[in-house]
N, C-alpha and C positions, 0 to 999 in steps of 0.2 A: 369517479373522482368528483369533488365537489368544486361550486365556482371557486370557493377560497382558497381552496387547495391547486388549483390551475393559475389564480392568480398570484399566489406566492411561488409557484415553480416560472412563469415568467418572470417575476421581480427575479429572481434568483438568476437564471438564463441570463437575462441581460446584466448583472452584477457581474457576476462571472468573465462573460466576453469582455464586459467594459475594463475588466481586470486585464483581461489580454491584450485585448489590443494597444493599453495605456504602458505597458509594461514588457513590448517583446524584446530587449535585453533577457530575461527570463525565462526565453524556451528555449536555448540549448540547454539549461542548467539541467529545466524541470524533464526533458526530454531524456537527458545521462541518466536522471534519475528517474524516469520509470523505468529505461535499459537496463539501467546496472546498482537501482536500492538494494536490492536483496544481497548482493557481493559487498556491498559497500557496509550494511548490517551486518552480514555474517563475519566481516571484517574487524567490522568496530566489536561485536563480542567477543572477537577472537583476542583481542588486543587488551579486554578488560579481564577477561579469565585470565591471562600470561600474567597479566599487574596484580590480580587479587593472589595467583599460586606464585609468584614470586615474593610477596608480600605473605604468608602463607597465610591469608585469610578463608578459612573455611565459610566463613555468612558471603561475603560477597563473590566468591565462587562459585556456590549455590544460584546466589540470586542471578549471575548470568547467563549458568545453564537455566533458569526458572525463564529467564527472555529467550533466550534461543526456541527452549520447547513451547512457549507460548506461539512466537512468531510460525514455528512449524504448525500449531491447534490450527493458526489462523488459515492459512494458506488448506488445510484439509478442508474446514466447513465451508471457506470461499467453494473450492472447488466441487463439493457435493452438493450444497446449494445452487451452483451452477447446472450442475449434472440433473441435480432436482427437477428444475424446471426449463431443462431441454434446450440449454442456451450451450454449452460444450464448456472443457475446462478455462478456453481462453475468454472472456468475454471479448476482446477485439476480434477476435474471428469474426469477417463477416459471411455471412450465406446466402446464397441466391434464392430472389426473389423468384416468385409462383405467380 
């Protein structure tokens, strides 16, 4: 890593925390939603498929299975990528130290 590149991943670090800490109203919300996006997602597509086949719109029927099967691509290459380079599928996993 280069110095520029360590000093923009500080800058970054402390932007970040400084966000936290100015702002903890905000971490139950963002806390639900790392628990429970993917319900919440699956939800909200569910609810736009019902609207477009009640509507009997074939394009935007499509386009919401085309989100869903996107959101599934995503979550496959997270997870192989993870596998990839020997971190397991959860990255919060942690492992004990050697």
């Amino acid at each position: 890593m280069t110095a520029g590149a360590a000093r923009v991943n500080e800058w970054l670090f402390g932007q970040v925390n400084g966000f936290a800490r100015a702002t903890p109203w905000l971490h139950p919300l963002v806390v639900g939603y790392a628990g429970c996006g993917v319900v919440v997602f699956a939800g909200l597509l569910l609810a736009g498929w019902w609207s477009a086949r009640r509507a009997d719109d074939a394009r935007r029927m499509a386009a919401v299975l085309c989100a869903g099967a996107r959101g599934a691509d995503g979550a496959v290459v997270s997870i192989t990528a993870a596998l990839a380079v020997d971190r397991g599928a959860q990255p919060s996993r942690r492992r004990p130290r050697r």
